[in-house]
The first five atom37 places (N, CA, C, CB, O) and aatype in JSON, in Angstrom:
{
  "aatype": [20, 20, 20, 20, 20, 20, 20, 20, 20, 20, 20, 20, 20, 20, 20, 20, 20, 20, 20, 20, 20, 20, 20, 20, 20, 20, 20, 20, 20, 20, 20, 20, 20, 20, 20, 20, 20, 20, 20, 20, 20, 20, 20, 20, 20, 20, 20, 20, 20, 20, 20, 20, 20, 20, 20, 20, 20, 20, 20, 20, 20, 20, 20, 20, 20, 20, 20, 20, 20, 20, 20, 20, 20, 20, 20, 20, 20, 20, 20, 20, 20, 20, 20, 20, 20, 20, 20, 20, 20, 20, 20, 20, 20, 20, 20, 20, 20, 20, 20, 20, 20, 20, 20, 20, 20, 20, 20, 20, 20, 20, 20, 20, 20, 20, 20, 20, 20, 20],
  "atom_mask": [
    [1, 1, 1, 1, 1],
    [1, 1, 1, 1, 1],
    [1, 1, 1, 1, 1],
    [1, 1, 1, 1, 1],
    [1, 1, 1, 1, 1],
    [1, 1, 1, 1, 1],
    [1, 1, 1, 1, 1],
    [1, 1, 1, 1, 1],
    [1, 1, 1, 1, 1],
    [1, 1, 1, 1, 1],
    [1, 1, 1, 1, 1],
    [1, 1, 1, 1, 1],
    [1, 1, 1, 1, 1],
    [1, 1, 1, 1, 1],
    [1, 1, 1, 1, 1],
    [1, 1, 1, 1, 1],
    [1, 1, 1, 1, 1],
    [1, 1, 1, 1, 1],
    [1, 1, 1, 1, 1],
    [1, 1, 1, 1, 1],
    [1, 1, 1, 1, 1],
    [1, 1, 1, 1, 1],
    [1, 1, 1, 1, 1],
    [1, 1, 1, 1, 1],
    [1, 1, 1, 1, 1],
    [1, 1, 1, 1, 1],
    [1, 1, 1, 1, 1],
    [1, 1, 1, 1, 1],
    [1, 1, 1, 1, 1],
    [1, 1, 1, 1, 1],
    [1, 1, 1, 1, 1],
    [1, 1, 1, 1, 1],
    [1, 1, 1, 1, 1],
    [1, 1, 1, 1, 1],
    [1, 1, 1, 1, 1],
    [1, 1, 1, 1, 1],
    [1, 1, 1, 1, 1],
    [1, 1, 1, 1, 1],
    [1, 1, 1, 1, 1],
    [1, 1, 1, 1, 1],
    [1, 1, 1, 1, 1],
    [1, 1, 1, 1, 1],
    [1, 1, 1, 1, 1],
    [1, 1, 1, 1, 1],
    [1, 1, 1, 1, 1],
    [1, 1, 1, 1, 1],
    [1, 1, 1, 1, 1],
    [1, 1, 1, 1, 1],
    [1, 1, 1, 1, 1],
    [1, 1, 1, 1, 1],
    [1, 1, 1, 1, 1],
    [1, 1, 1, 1, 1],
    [1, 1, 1, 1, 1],
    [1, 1, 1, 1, 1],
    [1, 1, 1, 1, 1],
    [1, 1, 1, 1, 1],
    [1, 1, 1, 1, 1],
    [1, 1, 1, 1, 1],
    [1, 1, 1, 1, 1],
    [1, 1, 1, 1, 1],
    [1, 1, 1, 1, 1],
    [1, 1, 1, 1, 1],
    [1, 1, 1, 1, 1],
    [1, 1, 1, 1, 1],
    [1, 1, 1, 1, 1],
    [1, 1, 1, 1, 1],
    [1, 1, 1, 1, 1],
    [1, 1, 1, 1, 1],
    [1, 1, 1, 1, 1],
    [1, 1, 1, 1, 1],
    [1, 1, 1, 1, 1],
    [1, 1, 1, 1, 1],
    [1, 1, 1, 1, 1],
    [1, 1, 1, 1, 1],
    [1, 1, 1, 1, 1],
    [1, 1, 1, 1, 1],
    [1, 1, 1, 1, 1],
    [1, 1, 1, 1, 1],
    [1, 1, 1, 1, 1],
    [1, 1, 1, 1, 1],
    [1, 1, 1, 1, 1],
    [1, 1, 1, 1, 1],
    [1, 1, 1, 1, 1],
    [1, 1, 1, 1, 1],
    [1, 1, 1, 1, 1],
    [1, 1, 1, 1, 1],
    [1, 1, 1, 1, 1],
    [1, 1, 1, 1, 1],
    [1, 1, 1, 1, 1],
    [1, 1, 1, 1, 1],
    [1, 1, 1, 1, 1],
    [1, 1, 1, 1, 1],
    [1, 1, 1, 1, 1],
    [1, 1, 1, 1, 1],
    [1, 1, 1, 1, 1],
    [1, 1, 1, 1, 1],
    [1, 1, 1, 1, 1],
    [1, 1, 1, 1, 1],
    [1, 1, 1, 1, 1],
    [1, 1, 1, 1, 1],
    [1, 1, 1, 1, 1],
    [1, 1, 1, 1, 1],
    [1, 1, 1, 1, 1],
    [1, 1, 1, 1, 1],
    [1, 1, 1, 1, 1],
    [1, 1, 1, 1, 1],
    [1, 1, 1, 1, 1],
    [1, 1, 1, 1, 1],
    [1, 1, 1, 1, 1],
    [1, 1, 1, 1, 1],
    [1, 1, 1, 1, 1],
    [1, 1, 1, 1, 1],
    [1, 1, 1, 1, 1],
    [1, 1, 1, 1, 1],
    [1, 1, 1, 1, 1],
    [1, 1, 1, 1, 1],
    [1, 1, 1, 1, 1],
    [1, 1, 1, 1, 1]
  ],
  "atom_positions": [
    [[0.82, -1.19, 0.0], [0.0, 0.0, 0.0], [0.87, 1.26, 0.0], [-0.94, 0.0, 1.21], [0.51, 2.27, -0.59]],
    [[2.07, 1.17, 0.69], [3.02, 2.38, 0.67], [3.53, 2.94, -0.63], [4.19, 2.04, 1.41], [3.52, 4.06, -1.15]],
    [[4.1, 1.42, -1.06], [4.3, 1.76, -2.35], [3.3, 2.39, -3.4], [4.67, 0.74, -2.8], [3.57, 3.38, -4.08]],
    [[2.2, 1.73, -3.43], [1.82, 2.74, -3.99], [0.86, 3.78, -4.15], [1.88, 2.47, -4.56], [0.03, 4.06, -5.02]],
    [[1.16, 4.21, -3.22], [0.64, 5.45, -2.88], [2.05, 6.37, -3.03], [-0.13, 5.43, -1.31], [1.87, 7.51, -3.44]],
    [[3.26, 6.03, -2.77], [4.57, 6.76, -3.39], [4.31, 6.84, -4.59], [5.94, 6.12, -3.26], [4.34, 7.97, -5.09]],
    [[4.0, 5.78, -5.34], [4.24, 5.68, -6.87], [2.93, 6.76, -7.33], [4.09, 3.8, -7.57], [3.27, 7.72, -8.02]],
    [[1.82, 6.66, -7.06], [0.99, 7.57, -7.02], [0.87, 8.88, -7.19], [0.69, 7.46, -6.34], [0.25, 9.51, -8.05]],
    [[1.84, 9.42, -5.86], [1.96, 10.57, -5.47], [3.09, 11.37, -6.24], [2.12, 10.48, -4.13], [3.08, 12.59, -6.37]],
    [[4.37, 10.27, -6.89], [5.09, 10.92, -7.84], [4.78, 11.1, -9.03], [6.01, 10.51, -7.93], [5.44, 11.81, -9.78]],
    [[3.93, 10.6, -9.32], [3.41, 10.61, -10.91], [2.34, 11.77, -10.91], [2.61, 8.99, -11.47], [2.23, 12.55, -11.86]],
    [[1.66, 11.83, -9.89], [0.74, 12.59, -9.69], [1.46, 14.43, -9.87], [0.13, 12.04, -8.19], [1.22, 15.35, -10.66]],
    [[2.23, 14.3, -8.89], [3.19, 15.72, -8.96], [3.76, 15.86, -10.24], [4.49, 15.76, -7.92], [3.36, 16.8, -10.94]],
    [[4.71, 15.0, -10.72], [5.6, 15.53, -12.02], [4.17, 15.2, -13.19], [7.48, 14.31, -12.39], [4.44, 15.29, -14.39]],
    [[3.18, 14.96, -12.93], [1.88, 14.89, -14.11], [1.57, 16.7, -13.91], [0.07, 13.5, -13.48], [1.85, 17.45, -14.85]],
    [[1.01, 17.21, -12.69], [0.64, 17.93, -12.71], [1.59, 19.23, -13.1], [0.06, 17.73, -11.84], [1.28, 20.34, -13.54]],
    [[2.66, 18.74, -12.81], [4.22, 19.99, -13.14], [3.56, 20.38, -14.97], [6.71, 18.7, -13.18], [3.46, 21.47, -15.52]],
    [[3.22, 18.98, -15.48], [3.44, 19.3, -17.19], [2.11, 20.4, -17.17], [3.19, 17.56, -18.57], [2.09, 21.18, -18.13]],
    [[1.2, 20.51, -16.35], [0.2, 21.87, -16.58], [1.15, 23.2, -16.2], [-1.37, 21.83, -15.38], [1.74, 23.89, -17.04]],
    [[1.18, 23.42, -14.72], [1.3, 24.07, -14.07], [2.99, 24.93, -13.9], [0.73, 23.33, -13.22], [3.28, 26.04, -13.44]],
    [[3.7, 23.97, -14.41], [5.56, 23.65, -14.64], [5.69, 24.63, -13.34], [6.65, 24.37, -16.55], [5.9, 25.82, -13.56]],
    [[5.6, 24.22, -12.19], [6.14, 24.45, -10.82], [7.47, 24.03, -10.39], [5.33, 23.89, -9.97], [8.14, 24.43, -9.44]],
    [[7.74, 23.1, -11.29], [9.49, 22.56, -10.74], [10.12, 23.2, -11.87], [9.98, 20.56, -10.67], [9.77, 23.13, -13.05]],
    [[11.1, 23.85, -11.37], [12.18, 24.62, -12.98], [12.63, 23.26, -13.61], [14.11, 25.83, -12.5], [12.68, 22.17, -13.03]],
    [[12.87, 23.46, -14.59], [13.42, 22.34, -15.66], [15.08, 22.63, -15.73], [12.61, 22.56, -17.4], [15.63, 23.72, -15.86]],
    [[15.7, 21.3, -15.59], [17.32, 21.63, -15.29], [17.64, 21.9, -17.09], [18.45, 19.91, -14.33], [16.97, 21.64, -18.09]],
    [[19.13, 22.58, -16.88], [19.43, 22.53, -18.21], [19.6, 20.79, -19.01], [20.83, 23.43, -18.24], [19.66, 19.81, -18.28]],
    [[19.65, 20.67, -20.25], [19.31, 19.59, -20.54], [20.77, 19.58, -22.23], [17.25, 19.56, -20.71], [21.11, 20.52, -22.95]],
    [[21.09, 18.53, -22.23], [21.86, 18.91, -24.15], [20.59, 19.35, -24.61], [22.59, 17.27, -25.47], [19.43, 19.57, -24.26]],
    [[21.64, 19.39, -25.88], [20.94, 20.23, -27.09], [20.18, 19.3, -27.62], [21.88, 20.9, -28.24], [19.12, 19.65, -28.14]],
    [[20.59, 17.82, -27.61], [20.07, 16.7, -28.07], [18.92, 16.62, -27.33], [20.9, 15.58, -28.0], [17.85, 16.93, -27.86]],
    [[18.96, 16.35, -26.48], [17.63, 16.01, -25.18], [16.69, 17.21, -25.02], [18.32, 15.75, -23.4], [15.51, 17.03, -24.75]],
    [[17.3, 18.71, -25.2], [16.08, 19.76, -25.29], [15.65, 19.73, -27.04], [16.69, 21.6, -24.68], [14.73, 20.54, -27.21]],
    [[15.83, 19.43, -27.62], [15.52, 18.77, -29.39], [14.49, 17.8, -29.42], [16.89, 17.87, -30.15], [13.51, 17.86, -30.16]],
    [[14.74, 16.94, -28.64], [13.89, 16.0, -28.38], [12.68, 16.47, -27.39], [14.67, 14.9, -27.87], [11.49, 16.31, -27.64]],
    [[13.15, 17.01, -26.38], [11.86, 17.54, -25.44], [10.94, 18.55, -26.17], [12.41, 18.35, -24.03], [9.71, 18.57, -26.02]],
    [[11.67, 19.41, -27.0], [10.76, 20.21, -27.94], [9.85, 19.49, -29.04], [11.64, 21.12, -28.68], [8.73, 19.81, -29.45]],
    [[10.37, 18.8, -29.25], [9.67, 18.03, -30.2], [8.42, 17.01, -29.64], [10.77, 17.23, -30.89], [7.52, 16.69, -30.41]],
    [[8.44, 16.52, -28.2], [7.55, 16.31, -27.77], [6.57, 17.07, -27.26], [7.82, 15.77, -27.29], [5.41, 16.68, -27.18]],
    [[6.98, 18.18, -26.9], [5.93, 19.07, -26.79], [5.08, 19.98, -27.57], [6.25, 19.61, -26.19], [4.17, 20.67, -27.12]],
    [[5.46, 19.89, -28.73], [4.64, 20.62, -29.63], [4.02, 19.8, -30.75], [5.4, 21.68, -30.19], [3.51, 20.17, -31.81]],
    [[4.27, 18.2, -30.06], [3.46, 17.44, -30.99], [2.0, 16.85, -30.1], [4.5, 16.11, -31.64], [1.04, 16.14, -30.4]],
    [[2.64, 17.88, -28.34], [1.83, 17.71, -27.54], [1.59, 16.35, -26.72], [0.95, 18.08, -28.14], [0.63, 16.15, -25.97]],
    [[2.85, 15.23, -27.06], [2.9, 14.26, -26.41], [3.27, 14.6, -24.96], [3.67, 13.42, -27.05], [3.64, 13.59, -24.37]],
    [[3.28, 15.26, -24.51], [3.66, 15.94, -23.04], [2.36, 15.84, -22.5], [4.28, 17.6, -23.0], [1.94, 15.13, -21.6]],
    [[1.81, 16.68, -23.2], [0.54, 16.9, -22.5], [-0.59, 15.52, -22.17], [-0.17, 17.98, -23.46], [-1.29, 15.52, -21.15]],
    [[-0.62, 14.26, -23.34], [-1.06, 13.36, -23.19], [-0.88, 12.51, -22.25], [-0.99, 13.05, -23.93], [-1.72, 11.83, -21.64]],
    [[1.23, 12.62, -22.04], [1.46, 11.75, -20.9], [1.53, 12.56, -19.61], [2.74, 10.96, -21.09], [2.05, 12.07, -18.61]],
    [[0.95, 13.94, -19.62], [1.1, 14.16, -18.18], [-0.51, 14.01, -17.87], [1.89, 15.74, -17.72], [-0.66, 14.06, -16.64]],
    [[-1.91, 13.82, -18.62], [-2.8, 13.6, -18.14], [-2.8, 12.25, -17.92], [-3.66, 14.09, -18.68], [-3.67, 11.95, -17.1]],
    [[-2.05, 11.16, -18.39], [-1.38, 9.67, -17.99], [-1.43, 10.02, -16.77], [0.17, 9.11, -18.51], [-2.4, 9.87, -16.03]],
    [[-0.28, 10.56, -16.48], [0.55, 10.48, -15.37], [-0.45, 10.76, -13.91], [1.81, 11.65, -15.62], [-0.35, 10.15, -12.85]],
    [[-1.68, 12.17, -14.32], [-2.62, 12.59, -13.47], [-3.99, 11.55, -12.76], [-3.12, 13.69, -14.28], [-4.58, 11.4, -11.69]],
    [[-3.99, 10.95, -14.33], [-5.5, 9.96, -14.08], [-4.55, 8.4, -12.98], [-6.48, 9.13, -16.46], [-5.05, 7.61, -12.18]],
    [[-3.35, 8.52, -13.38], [-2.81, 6.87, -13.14], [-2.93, 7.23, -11.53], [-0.85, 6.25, -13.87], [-3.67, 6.68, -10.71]],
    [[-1.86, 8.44, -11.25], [-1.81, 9.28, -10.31], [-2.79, 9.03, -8.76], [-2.14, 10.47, -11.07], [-2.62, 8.57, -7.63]],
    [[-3.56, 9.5, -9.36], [-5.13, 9.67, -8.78], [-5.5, 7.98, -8.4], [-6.43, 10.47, -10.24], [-5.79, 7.46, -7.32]],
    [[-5.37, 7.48, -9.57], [-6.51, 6.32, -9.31], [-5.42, 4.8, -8.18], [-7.22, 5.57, -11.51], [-5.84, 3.85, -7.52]],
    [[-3.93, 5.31, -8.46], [-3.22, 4.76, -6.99], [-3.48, 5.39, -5.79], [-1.76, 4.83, -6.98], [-3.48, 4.86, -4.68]],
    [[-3.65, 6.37, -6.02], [-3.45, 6.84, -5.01], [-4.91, 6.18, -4.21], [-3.14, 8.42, -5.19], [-4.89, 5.7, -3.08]],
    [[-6.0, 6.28, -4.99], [-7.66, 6.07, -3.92], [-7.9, 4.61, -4.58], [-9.46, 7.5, -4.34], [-9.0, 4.09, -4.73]],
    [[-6.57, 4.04, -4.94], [-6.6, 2.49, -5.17], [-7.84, 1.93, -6.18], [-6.79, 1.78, -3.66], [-7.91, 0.72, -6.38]],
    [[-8.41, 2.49, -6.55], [-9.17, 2.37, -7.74], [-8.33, 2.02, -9.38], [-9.92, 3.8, -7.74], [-7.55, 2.87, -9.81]],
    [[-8.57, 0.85, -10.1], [-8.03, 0.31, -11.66], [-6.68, 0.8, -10.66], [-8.59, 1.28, -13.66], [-6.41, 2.0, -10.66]],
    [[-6.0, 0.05, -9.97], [-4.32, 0.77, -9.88], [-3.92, -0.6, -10.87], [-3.23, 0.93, -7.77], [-3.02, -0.43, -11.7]],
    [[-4.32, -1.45, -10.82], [-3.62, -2.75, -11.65], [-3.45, -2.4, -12.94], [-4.46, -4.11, -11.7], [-2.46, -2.96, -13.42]],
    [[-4.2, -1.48, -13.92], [-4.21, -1.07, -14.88], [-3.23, 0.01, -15.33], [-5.24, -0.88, -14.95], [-2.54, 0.21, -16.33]],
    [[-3.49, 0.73, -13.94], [-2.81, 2.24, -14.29], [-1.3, 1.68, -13.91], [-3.46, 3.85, -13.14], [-0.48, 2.48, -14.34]],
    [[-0.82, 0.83, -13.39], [0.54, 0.55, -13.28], [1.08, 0.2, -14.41], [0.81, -0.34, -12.41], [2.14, 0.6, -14.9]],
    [[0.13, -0.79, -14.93], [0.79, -1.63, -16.48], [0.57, -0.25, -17.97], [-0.69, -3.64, -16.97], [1.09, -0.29, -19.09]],
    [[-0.22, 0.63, -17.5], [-0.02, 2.08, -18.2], [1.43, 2.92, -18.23], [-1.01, 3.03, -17.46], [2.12, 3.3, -19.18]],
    [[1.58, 3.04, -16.81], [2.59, 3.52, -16.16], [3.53, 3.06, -16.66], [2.63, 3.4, -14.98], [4.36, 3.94, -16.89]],
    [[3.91, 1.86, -17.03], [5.34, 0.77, -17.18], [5.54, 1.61, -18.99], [4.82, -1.8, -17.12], [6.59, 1.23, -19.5]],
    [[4.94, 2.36, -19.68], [5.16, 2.95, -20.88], [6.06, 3.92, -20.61], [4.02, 3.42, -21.52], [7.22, 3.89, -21.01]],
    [[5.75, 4.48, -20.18], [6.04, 6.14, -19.29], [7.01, 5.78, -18.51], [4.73, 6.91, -18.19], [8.02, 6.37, -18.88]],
    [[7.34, 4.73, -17.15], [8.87, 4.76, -16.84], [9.83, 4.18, -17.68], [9.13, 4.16, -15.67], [10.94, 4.72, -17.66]],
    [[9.66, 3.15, -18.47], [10.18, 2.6, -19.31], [11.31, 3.95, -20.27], [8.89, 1.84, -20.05], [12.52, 4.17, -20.28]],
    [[10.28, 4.48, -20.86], [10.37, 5.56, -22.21], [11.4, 6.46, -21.33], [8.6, 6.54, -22.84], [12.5, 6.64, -21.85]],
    [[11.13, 7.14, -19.86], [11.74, 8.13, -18.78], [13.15, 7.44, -18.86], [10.94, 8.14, -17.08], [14.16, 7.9, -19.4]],
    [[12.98, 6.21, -18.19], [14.62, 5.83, -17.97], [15.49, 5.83, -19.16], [14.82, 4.36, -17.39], [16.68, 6.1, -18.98]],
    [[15.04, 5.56, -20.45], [15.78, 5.11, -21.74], [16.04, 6.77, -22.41], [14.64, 3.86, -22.9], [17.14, 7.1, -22.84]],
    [[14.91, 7.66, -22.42], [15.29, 8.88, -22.47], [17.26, 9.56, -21.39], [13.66, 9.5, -21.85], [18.27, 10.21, -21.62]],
    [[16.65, 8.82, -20.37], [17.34, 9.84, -19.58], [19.09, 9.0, -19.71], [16.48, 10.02, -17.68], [20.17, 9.6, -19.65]],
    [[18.94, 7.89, -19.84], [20.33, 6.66, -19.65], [20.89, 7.43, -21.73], [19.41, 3.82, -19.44], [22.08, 7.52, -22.02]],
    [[20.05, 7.72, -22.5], [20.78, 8.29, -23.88], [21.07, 9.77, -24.11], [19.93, 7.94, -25.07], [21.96, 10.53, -24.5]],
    [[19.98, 9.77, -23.7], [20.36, 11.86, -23.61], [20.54, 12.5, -22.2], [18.81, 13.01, -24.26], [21.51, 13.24, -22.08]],
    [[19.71, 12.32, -21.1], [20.08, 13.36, -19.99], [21.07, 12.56, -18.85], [18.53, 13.99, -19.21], [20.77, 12.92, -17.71]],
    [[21.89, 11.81, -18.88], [22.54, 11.05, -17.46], [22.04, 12.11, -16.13], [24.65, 10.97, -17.55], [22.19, 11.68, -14.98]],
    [[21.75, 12.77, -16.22], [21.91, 13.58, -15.11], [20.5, 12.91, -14.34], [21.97, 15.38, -15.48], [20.55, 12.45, -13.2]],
    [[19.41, 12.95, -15.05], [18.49, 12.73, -14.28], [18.11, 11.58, -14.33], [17.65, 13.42, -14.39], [16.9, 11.42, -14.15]],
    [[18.9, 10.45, -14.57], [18.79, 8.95, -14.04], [17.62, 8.19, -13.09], [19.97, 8.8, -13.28], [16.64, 7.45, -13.14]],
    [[18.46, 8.95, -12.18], [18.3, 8.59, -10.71], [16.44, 8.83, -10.02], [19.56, 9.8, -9.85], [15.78, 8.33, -9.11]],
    [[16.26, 9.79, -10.99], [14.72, 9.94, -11.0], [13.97, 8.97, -11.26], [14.28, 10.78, -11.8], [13.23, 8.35, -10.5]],
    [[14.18, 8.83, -12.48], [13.37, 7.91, -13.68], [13.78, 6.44, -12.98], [14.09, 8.13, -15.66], [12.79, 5.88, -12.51]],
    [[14.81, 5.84, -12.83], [15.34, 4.47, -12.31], [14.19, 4.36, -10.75], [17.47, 4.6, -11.9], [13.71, 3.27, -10.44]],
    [[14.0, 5.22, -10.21], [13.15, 5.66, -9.36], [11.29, 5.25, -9.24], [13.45, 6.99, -9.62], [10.61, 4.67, -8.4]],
    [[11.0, 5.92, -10.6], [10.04, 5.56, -11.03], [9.94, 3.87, -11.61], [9.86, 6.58, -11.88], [9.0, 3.14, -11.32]],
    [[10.71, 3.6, -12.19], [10.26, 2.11, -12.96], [10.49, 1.42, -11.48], [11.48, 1.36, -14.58], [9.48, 0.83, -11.11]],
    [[11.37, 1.37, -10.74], [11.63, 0.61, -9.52], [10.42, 0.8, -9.24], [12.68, 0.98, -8.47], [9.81, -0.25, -9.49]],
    [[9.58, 1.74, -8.76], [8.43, 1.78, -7.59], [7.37, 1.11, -8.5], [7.91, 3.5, -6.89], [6.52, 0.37, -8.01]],
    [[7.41, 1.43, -10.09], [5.96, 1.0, -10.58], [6.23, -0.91, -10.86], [5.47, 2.09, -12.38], [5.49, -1.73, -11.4]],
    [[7.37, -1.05, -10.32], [7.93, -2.79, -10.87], [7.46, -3.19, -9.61], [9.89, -3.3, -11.26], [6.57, -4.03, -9.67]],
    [[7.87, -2.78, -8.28], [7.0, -3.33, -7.06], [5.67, -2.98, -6.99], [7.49, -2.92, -5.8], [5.02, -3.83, -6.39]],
    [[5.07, -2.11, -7.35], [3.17, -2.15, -7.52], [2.85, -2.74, -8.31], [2.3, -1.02, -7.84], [1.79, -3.28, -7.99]],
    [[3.35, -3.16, -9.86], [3.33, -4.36, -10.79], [3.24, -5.69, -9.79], [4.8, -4.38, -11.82], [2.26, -6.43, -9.64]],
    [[4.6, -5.78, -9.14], [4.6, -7.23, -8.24], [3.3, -7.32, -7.26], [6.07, -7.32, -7.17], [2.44, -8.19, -7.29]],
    [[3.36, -6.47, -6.6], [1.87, -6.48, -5.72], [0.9, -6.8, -5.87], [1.37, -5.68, -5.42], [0.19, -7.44, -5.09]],
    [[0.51, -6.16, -7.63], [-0.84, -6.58, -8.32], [-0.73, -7.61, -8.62], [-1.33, -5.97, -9.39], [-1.72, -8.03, -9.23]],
    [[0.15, -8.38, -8.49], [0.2, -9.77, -9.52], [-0.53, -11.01, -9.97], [1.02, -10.35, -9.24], [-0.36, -11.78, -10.91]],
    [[-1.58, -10.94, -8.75], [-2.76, -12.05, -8.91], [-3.73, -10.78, -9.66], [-3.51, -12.95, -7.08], [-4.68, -11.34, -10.2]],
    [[-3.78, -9.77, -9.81], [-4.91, -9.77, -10.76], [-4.48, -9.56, -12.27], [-5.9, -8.65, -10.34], [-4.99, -8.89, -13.17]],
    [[-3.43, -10.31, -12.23], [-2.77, -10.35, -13.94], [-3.12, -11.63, -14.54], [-0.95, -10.26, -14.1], [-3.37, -11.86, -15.72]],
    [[-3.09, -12.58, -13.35], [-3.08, -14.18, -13.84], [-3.94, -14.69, -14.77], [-3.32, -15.06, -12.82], [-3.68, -15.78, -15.28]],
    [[-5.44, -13.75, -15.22], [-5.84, -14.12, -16.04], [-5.12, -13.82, -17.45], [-6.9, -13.8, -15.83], [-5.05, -14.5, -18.47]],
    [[-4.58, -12.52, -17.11], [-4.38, -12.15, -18.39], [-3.13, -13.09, -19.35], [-4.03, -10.61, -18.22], [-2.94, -13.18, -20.56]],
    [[-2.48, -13.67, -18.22], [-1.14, -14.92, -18.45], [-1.62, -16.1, -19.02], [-0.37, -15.49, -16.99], [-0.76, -16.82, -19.53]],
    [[-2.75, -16.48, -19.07], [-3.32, -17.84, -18.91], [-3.36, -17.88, -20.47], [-4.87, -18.06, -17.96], [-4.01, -17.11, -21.18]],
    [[-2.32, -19.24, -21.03], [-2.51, -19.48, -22.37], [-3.57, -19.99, -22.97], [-1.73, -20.11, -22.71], [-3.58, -20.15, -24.19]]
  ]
}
């Protein structure tokens, strides 16, 4: 339950940052702000930060969290591989995120078993 309600509560914040951009944005390469521009004006930002809000929310009051985790696993996935080619700096974040959404993945794990069943 701790977990995720952490996992929740971080997705929830850096979801709501992509409205509101309350956390300054560190400097980034030229490569990685190229790329961040380009996601944002194709507006994929905005799609995955209402991801990030609805997944957010619905760990947090434990409602579809089994769903919104295996949602989630797009989004840390994409974060860490972004950040391990273009930003090293912010690693440690993202490695952060897939860790917490891989133990709420494990947690949920009996309500996957149907979906396993050959």
């Amino acid at each position: 339950m701790v977990v995720r309600i952490l996992l929740g509560l971080f997705v929830l914040v850096f979801g709501l940052n992509k409205f509101f951009d309350f956390m300054p944005m560190p400097e980034m390469s030229a490569e990685a702000g190229a790329y961040f521009g380009a996601l944002s004006s194709a507006k994929t930002l905005t799609l995955v930060g209402i991801v990030e809000v609805v997944a957010g929310l619905a760990l947090i009051l434990n409602k579809y969290g089994a769903l919104m985790a295996l949602i989630l696993m797009s989004v840390a996935v994409n974060a860490v591989l972004f950040h391990l080619t273009l930003d090293q700096g912010g690693v440690g974040g993202a490695a952060a995120l897939l860790i917490l959404n891989i133990a709420v993945i494990i947690g949920y794990k009996d309500k996957y078993k149907d979906l396993l069943v050959g």
